[in-house]
N, C-alpha and C positions, 0 to 999 in steps of 0.2 A: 226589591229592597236589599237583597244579599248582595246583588250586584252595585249596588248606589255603594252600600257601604265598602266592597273592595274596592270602589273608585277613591271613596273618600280616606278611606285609609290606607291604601299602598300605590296608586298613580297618583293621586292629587301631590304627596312629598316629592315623588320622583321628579314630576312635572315643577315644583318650586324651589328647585336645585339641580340646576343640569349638571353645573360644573361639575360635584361632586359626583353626580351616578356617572357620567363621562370617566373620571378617575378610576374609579371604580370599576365598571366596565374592560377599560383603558390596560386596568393593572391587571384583571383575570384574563383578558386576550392575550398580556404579553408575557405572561409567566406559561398556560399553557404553550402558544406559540414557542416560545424559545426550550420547552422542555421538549416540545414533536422535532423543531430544527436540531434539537444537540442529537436525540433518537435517531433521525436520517442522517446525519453527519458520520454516526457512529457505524451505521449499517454501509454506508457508502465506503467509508475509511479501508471495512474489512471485505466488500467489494474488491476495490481495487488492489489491496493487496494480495487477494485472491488469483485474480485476473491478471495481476504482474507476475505471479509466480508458475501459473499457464502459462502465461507467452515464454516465459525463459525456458520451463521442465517439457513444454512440448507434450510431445505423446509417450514422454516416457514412463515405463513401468519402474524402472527403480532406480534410485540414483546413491551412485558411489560418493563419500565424502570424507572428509580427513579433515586434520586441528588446522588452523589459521596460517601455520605456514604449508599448508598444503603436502602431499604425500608423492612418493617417487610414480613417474613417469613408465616404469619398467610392468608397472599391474597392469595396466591397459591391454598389451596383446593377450594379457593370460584370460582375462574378460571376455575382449572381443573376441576368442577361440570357444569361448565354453559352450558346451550344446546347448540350444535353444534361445540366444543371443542373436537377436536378427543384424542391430547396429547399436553401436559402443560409442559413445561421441566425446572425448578428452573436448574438458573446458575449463582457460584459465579465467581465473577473475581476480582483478586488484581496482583496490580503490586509491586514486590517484590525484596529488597534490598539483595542480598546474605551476609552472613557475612564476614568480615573480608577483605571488599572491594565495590568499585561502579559499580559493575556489579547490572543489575534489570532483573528480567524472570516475564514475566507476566503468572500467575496461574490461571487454569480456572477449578473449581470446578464442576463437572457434576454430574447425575444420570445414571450413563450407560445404564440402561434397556431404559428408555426415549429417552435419545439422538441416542443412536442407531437406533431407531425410525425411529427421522428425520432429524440428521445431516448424511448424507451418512460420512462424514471424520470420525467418530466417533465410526461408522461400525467395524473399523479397530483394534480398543481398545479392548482387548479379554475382556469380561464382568466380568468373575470368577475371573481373576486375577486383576483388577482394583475393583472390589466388594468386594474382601477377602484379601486385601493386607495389611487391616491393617490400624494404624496409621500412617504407616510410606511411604507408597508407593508412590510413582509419577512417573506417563510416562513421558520425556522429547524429542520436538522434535530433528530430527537429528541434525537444525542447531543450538539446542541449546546444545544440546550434543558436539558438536565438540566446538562450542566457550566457553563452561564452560570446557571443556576437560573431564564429566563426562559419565561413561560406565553402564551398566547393572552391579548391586552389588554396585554401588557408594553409598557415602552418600551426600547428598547436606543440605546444612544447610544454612538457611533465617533469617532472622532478623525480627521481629516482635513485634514492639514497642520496652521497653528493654530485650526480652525475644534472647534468640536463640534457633528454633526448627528446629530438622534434620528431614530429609527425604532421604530413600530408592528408589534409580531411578532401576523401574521394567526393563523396557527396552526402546528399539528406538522404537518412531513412524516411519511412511514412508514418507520421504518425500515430497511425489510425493500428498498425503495428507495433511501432514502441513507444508509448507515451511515455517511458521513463526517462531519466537525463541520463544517457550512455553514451559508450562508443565500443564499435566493434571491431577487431581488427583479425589478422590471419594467424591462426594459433603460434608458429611457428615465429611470425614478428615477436607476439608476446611475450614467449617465452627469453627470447633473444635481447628485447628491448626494457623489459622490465625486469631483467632479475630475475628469470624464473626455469633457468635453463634447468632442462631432466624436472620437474615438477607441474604434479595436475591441482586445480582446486577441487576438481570437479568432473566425476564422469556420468552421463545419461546414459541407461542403457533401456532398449526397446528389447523384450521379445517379440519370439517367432510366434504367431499365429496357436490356440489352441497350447500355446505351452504351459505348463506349472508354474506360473511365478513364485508362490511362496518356495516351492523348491528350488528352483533358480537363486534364488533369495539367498537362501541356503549354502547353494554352491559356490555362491560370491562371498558371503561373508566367510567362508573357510577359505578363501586365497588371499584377504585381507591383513594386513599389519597393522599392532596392538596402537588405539587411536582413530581407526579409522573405523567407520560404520557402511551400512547397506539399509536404506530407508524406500519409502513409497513416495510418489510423486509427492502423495495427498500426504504424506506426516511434513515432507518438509515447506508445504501450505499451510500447514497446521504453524509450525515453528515459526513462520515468517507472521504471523495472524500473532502468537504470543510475542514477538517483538513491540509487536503495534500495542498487545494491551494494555500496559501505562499508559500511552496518548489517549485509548477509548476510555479507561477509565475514569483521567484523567478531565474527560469530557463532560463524563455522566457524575462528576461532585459538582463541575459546574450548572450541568441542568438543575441537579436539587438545589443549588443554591438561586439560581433563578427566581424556580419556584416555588421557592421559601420566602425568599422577597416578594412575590407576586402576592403571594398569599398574605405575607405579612402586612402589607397596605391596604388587602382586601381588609384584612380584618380591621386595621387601624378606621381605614375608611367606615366603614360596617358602625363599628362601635362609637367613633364619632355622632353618627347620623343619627344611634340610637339613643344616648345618652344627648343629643339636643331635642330631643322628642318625647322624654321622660315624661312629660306633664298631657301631653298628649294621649299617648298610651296609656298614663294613669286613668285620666277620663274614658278611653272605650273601658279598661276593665271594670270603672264601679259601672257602666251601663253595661255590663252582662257577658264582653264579649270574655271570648275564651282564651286562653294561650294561643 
Protein backbone atom coordinates (compact mmCIF):
# COMPACT_ATOMS: atom_id res chain seq x y z
CA UNK A 1 0.00 0.00 0.00
CA UNK A 2 2.91 2.52 1.05
CA UNK A 3 4.47 1.68 -2.12
CA UNK A 4 1.15 2.25 -4.47
CA UNK A 5 0.91 5.31 -2.74
CA UNK A 6 4.74 6.76 -3.38
CA UNK A 7 3.82 5.73 -6.98
CA UNK A 8 0.83 7.62 -6.87
CA UNK A 9 2.22 10.57 -5.40
CA UNK A 10 5.71 11.15 -6.57
CA UNK A 11 6.36 9.02 -9.92
CA UNK A 12 2.96 9.22 -11.34
CA UNK A 13 3.54 13.59 -11.62
CA UNK A 14 7.09 13.02 -12.64
CA UNK A 15 6.05 10.48 -15.40
CA UNK A 16 3.10 13.34 -16.46
CA UNK A 17 5.74 15.93 -17.12
CA UNK A 18 8.83 15.06 -18.58
CA UNK A 19 9.67 18.21 -19.96
CA UNK A 20 9.72 19.78 -16.75
CA UNK A 21 11.67 17.06 -14.41
CA UNK A 22 14.11 17.08 -17.63
CA UNK A 23 14.58 21.00 -16.86
CA UNK A 24 14.87 20.34 -13.73
CA UNK A 25 17.13 17.64 -13.78
CA UNK A 26 18.96 19.56 -16.77
CA UNK A 27 19.54 22.73 -14.50
CA UNK A 28 20.88 20.78 -11.23
CA UNK A 29 23.45 18.80 -13.66
CA UNK A 30 24.65 22.07 -15.01
CA UNK A 31 25.00 24.24 -12.09
CA UNK A 32 26.96 21.41 -10.20
CA UNK A 33 28.88 20.61 -13.36
CA UNK A 34 30.17 23.95 -14.13
CA UNK A 35 30.82 24.61 -10.24
CA UNK A 36 33.31 21.11 -10.39
CA UNK A 37 34.75 22.47 -14.11
CA UNK A 38 35.50 26.15 -12.67
CA UNK A 39 37.08 23.89 -9.31
CA UNK A 40 39.51 22.07 -11.86
CA UNK A 41 40.17 24.98 -14.00
CA UNK A 42 41.22 26.75 -10.78
CA UNK A 43 43.46 23.74 -9.50
CA UNK A 44 44.80 23.34 -13.06
CA UNK A 45 45.56 27.35 -13.57
CA UNK A 46 47.71 26.98 -10.27
CA UNK A 47 49.29 23.68 -11.69
CA UNK A 48 50.90 25.12 -14.29
CA UNK A 49 51.79 28.03 -12.91
CA UNK A 50 53.57 26.09 -10.49
CA UNK A 51 55.13 23.73 -13.09
CA UNK A 52 56.18 26.98 -15.24
CA UNK A 53 58.11 28.35 -12.52
CA UNK A 54 60.02 24.80 -12.07
CA UNK A 55 60.94 24.62 -15.39
CA UNK A 56 62.49 28.21 -15.31
CA UNK A 57 64.06 28.21 -11.11
CA UNK A 58 65.38 24.53 -11.91
CA UNK A 59 67.03 23.09 -8.96
CA UNK A 60 67.74 26.02 -7.65
CA UNK A 61 68.05 26.73 -3.87
CA UNK A 62 67.76 30.52 -4.00
CA UNK A 63 67.31 33.10 -6.22
CA UNK A 64 68.82 36.56 -6.53
CA UNK A 65 66.25 39.42 -7.60
CA UNK A 66 66.20 43.22 -8.00
CA UNK A 67 63.33 46.03 -8.96
CA UNK A 68 62.00 45.87 -12.74
CA UNK A 69 64.97 47.56 -14.12
CA UNK A 70 67.02 44.91 -12.81
CA UNK A 71 70.42 45.20 -10.69
CA UNK A 72 74.27 45.68 -11.62
CA UNK A 73 75.93 42.78 -13.25
CA UNK A 74 79.10 43.29 -10.97
CA UNK A 75 77.26 41.02 -7.81
CA UNK A 76 77.48 37.92 -9.83
CA UNK A 77 81.25 36.98 -9.33
CA UNK A 78 80.84 38.06 -5.56
CA UNK A 79 77.94 35.18 -5.50
CA UNK A 80 79.48 32.80 -7.67
CA UNK A 81 82.87 32.91 -5.16
CA UNK A 82 80.84 32.57 -1.81
CA UNK A 83 81.51 29.33 0.04
CA UNK A 84 79.07 26.72 -0.38
CA UNK A 85 77.72 28.20 -4.02
CA UNK A 86 78.13 25.09 -6.29
CA UNK A 87 76.74 27.18 -9.60
CA UNK A 88 75.38 30.96 -9.92
CA UNK A 89 73.47 31.18 -13.26
CA UNK A 90 73.08 35.25 -14.37
CA UNK A 91 69.61 35.52 -16.05
CA UNK A 92 68.28 38.27 -18.30
CA UNK A 93 64.63 38.58 -18.78
CA UNK A 94 62.64 41.22 -20.89
CA UNK A 95 59.44 41.13 -22.26
CA UNK A 96 59.45 42.13 -25.79
CA UNK A 97 57.20 44.11 -28.28
CA UNK A 98 57.70 42.45 -31.90
CA UNK A 99 57.83 45.09 -34.49
CA UNK A 100 55.28 46.18 -36.62
CA UNK A 101 52.58 45.06 -34.18
CA UNK A 102 51.18 44.11 -30.42
CA UNK A 103 52.32 40.73 -30.14
CA UNK A 104 55.04 40.60 -26.78
CA UNK A 105 57.56 37.12 -26.38
CA UNK A 106 59.21 37.21 -23.27
CA UNK A 107 63.20 36.76 -23.82
CA UNK A 108 65.17 35.07 -21.44
CA UNK A 109 68.91 35.58 -21.77
CA UNK A 110 70.96 32.46 -20.38
CA UNK A 111 74.58 31.17 -19.96
CA UNK A 112 74.17 27.77 -21.42
CA UNK A 113 77.14 25.98 -19.74
CA UNK A 114 75.39 27.10 -16.21
CA UNK A 115 71.86 26.62 -16.91
CA UNK A 116 72.42 23.36 -18.37
CA UNK A 117 73.64 22.68 -14.99
CA UNK A 118 70.59 23.25 -13.13
CA UNK A 119 67.66 23.99 -15.25
CA UNK A 120 66.97 20.22 -16.39
CA UNK A 121 64.54 22.26 -19.41
CA UNK A 122 67.65 23.95 -20.47
CA UNK A 123 69.45 20.43 -20.88
CA UNK A 124 67.59 20.50 -24.18
CA UNK A 125 69.27 23.71 -25.70
CA UNK A 126 72.31 22.18 -27.75
CA UNK A 127 75.20 24.45 -26.10
CA UNK A 128 77.56 24.99 -29.46
CA UNK A 129 74.70 26.17 -31.19
CA UNK A 130 73.14 28.68 -28.85
CA UNK A 131 76.95 29.68 -27.73
CA UNK A 132 78.17 30.22 -31.29
CA UNK A 133 75.09 31.56 -32.84
CA UNK A 134 76.03 34.87 -32.91
CA UNK A 135 74.28 37.98 -32.67
CA UNK A 136 71.52 37.04 -34.14
CA UNK A 137 70.35 33.72 -32.85
CA UNK A 138 67.23 32.91 -30.65
CA UNK A 139 65.66 29.38 -29.78
CA UNK A 140 61.72 30.06 -29.71
CA UNK A 141 59.47 27.82 -28.01
CA UNK A 142 57.02 25.67 -30.21
CA UNK A 143 54.01 27.61 -28.89
CA UNK A 144 55.70 30.59 -29.63
CA UNK A 145 56.74 29.47 -33.01
CA UNK A 146 53.26 28.57 -34.16
CA UNK A 147 51.54 31.83 -32.66
CA UNK A 148 54.22 34.21 -34.29
CA UNK A 149 54.10 31.64 -37.30
CA UNK A 150 57.97 31.76 -37.17
CA UNK A 151 60.31 28.48 -38.54
CA UNK A 152 63.95 27.56 -38.14
CA UNK A 153 65.77 30.16 -40.82
CA UNK A 154 63.20 32.90 -39.76
CA UNK A 155 64.14 36.32 -38.86
CA UNK A 156 62.12 37.90 -35.90
CA UNK A 157 62.60 41.45 -35.27
CA UNK A 158 61.72 43.20 -31.55
CA UNK A 159 61.32 46.55 -30.90
CA UNK A 160 63.73 48.06 -28.58
CA UNK A 161 63.20 51.43 -27.47
CA UNK A 162 63.27 53.21 -30.88
CA UNK A 163 65.67 50.87 -32.34
CA UNK A 164 64.57 47.66 -34.45
CA UNK A 165 66.89 44.60 -33.83
CA UNK A 166 66.39 41.22 -35.90
CA UNK A 167 66.96 37.97 -34.69
CA UNK A 168 67.76 34.61 -36.35
CA UNK A 169 65.25 31.74 -34.82
CA UNK A 170 67.95 28.54 -34.51
CA UNK A 171 65.29 26.25 -34.11
CA UNK A 172 62.04 24.59 -31.91
CA UNK A 173 62.42 23.95 -28.34
CA UNK A 174 60.30 20.73 -27.17
CA UNK A 175 57.50 21.28 -25.98
CA UNK A 176 57.04 18.84 -23.58
CA UNK A 177 60.07 21.30 -21.97
CA UNK A 178 58.76 24.70 -22.49
CA UNK A 179 55.16 25.03 -22.90
CA UNK A 180 55.33 28.61 -22.47
CA UNK A 181 55.39 31.31 -25.37
CA UNK A 182 59.32 32.17 -25.03
CA UNK A 183 62.53 32.63 -26.73
CA UNK A 184 65.81 31.99 -25.48
CA UNK A 185 68.95 33.42 -26.47
CA UNK A 186 72.80 33.66 -25.24
CA UNK A 187 73.06 35.91 -22.39
CA UNK A 188 75.74 37.88 -23.68
CA UNK A 189 73.38 38.68 -27.15
CA UNK A 190 70.91 39.85 -24.64
CA UNK A 191 72.52 41.90 -22.89
CA UNK A 192 74.01 43.50 -26.03
CA UNK A 193 70.75 43.39 -28.19
CA UNK A 194 68.25 44.56 -25.79
CA UNK A 195 69.45 47.20 -23.73
CA UNK A 196 70.82 45.55 -20.94
CA UNK A 197 74.37 45.89 -21.07
CA UNK A 198 76.28 45.32 -17.27
CA UNK A 199 72.62 44.41 -15.94
CA UNK A 200 70.95 40.96 -14.41
CA UNK A 201 67.17 40.25 -13.88
CA UNK A 202 68.06 37.47 -12.33
CA UNK A 203 70.35 35.18 -10.69
CA UNK A 204 69.83 31.15 -9.66
CA UNK A 205 71.91 30.00 -7.37
CA UNK A 206 72.35 26.12 -6.44
CA UNK A 207 74.25 25.01 -3.41
CA UNK A 208 77.03 22.59 -2.69
CA UNK A 209 75.66 19.48 -1.44
CA UNK A 210 74.97 19.20 2.66
CA UNK A 211 75.40 23.09 2.72
CA UNK A 212 73.35 25.56 5.14
CA UNK A 213 71.10 27.21 2.78
CA UNK A 214 69.38 29.38 5.18
CA UNK A 215 72.79 30.59 6.07
CA UNK A 216 73.99 30.94 2.51
CA UNK A 217 70.82 32.79 2.39
CA UNK A 218 72.38 34.99 4.84
CA UNK A 219 75.54 35.53 3.26
CA UNK A 220 73.92 36.74 0.10
CA UNK A 221 71.58 38.96 1.26
CA UNK A 222 74.69 40.92 3.06
CA UNK A 223 76.48 41.54 -0.41
CA UNK A 224 73.18 42.72 -1.70
CA UNK A 225 72.22 46.49 -2.85
CA UNK A 226 69.16 48.43 -1.11
CA UNK A 227 66.07 46.95 -3.59
CA UNK A 228 67.36 43.82 -4.18
CA UNK A 229 66.20 40.63 -2.29
CA UNK A 230 67.50 36.73 -1.72
CA UNK A 231 64.11 34.40 -1.89
CA UNK A 232 63.52 30.41 -2.06
CA UNK A 233 62.74 28.85 -5.23
CA UNK A 234 59.30 27.93 -3.50
CA UNK A 235 58.55 31.90 -2.29
CA UNK A 236 59.02 32.94 -5.72
CA UNK A 237 56.37 29.99 -6.78
CA UNK A 238 54.54 31.31 -4.21
CA UNK A 239 54.65 34.99 -5.84
CA UNK A 240 54.03 33.88 -9.26
CA UNK A 241 50.66 31.66 -7.86
CA UNK A 242 49.60 35.24 -6.19
CA UNK A 243 49.80 36.89 -9.56
CA UNK A 244 47.38 34.47 -10.92
CA UNK A 245 44.98 35.07 -7.84
CA UNK A 246 42.62 37.56 -9.46
CA UNK A 247 42.16 35.23 -12.56
CA UNK A 248 41.32 32.14 -9.88
CA UNK A 249 39.29 34.27 -8.00
CA UNK A 250 38.00 35.77 -10.57
CA UNK A 251 36.77 32.09 -11.65
CA UNK A 252 35.37 31.05 -8.32
CA UNK A 253 32.44 34.28 -8.43
CA UNK A 254 31.75 32.83 -11.61
CA UNK A 255 31.17 29.26 -10.42
CA UNK A 256 28.81 30.72 -7.57
CA UNK A 257 27.16 32.57 -9.85
CA UNK A 258 26.55 29.55 -11.99
CA UNK A 259 25.26 27.84 -9.36
CA UNK A 260 23.13 30.32 -8.05
CA UNK A 261 21.54 30.18 -11.40
CA UNK A 262 21.36 26.54 -11.37
CA UNK A 263 19.78 26.69 -8.21
CA UNK A 264 17.66 29.40 -8.86
CA UNK A 265 15.66 27.55 -11.76
CA UNK A 266 15.82 24.49 -9.51
CA UNK A 267 13.93 26.26 -7.38
CA UNK A 268 11.67 28.26 -9.77
CA UNK A 269 11.10 24.88 -11.46
CA UNK A 270 10.33 23.16 -7.87
CA UNK A 271 7.91 25.59 -6.91
CA UNK A 272 6.21 25.82 -10.22
CA UNK A 273 5.47 22.07 -10.09
CA UNK A 274 4.17 22.59 -6.55
CA UNK A 275 1.92 25.38 -6.64
CA UNK A 276 0.21 23.36 -9.97
CA UNK A 277 -0.53 20.56 -7.58
CA UNK A 278 -1.92 22.53 -4.70
CA UNK A 279 -5.21 20.82 -5.05
CA UNK A 280 -3.68 17.70 -5.13
CA UNK A 281 -1.63 17.78 -2.23
CA UNK A 282 -4.53 19.30 -0.58
CA UNK A 283 -6.53 15.94 -1.03
CA UNK A 284 -3.56 13.49 0.41
CA UNK A 285 -3.36 15.83 3.44
CA UNK A 286 -7.33 15.63 4.52
CA UNK A 287 -6.77 11.63 3.84
CA UNK A 288 -4.14 11.57 6.58
CA UNK A 289 -0.83 11.80 4.83
CA UNK A 290 1.81 13.62 6.62
CA UNK A 291 4.15 16.51 5.61
Amino acid sequence: MRLSLLRASAVAPLRGSYGRTLVAVAAIALGVALGVAIHLINRSAADEVSNAARRLFGQADLTVRGGSAGFDEQIYPRIARLRGVRIASPVVEVDARLSGGDERLSLIGIDPFRASQMQPAFASVPRADLGGAGEEGVYLSESASRNLGKKRGDTLRVQVGLQSEMFRVIDTLPASAFPQSLGILDIATAQWKLQRLGVLDRIDVQAVSGADVPRLRVAIAALLSPGMHVGTAQSQTDEALRFSRAYRSNLTALALVALFTGGFLVYATQSAAVMRRRRELALWHALGATR
